[in-house]
C-alpha positions, 0 to 999 in steps of 0.5 A, a space after each residue: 391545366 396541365 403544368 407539365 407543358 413548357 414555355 419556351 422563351 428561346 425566340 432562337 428555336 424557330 430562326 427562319 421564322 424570326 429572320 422573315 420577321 426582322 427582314 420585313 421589319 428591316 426592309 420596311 424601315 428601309 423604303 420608309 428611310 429611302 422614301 424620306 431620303 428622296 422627300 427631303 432631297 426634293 425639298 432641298 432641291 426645290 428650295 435651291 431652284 427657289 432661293 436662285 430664282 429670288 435671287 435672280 429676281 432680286 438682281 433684276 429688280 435691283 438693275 431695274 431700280 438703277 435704271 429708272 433712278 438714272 432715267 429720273 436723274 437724267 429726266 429731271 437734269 433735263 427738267 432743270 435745263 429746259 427751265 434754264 433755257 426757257 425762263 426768259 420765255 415762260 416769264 415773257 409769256 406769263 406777263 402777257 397772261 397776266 396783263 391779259 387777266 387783269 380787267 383793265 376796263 374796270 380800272 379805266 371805268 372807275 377812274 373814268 367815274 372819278 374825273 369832275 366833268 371839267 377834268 381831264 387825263 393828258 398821259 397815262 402809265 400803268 405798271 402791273 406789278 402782280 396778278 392782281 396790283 397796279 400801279 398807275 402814274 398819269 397827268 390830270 388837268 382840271 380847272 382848279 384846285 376843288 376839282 382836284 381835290 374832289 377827283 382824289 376824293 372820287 378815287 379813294 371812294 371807288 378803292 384805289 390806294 396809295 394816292 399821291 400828288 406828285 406835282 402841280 403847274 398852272 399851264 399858259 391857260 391857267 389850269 392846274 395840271 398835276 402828276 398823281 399816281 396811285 395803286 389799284 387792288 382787284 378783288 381775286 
């Protein structure tokens, strides 16, 4: 090897050589800077077009909810009013309904079953207190007071409630006519 021969460390020996090197250096950095400028604006840009469309969604979504929340107010007011002004009607109609479901040739079958052979019902007066109780004052005649007492025994057999004698007269003729009233229950 030859020891005579120098370094040299001056990188200023050969400057134009050194200069396209940083330059290329310089201007590579420079686009990879630019290039992240124009990513980042970008982003920035589509972030605000983003964030003002949410936004303008929101606002829309927000408007909508009033709406309908004055639409469910005035709905339900309305609601309100025609309940008001048609309940007198609605009950009318519900106690027709009513009076029509209870199964009023049972009850009449029974107490036509419970009558002794020599009594018989002069008056009668049903009152449907619910869908599914009756309370029923009528005037019975019989020839005495056995056959009353069978036909009270008759009506507790076939589950009539509540029975009570209300009163007791002996007409011209010498029968027993009494005021009895009573409740029945249907099974529902």
């Amino acid at each position: 090897m030859n020891s005579n021969r120098k370094l040299s460390v001056n990188l200023a020996s050969n400057p134009l050589q050194n200069r396209r090197f940083y330059y290329l250096l310089t201007g590579f950095t420079g686009i990879i800077l630019i290039l992240v400028v124009i990513v980042a604006i970008n982003i920035f840009i589509n972030y605000r077009l983003k964030n003002r469309d949410v936004k303008e969604s929101i606002a829309n979504t927000e408007q909508k909810i009033r709406i309908a929340q004055r639409k469910e107010r005035e709905f339900t007011d309305s609601i309100t009013e025609a309940a008001k002004r048609y309940k007198g009607q609605v009950d009318l109609i519900n106690g027709i309904i009513l009076r029509k479901s209870f199964s009023w040739v049972k009850v009449f079958t029974n107490l036509e079953k419970s009558l002794p052979d020599s009594s018989y019902i002069v008056s009668l007066s049903p009152n449907l207190i619910s869908d599914s109780i009756m309370e029923m004052r009528f005037k019975v005649v019989s020839q005495n007071l056995n056959d009353l007492l069978r036909f009270i025994n008759n009506l507790k057999a076939l589950k009539f409630n509540k029975i009570r004698v209300e009163s007791e007269n002996r007409d011209e003729r010498g029968l027993l006519l009494s005021e009895i009233s009573l409740s029945y229950e249907r099974n529902v």
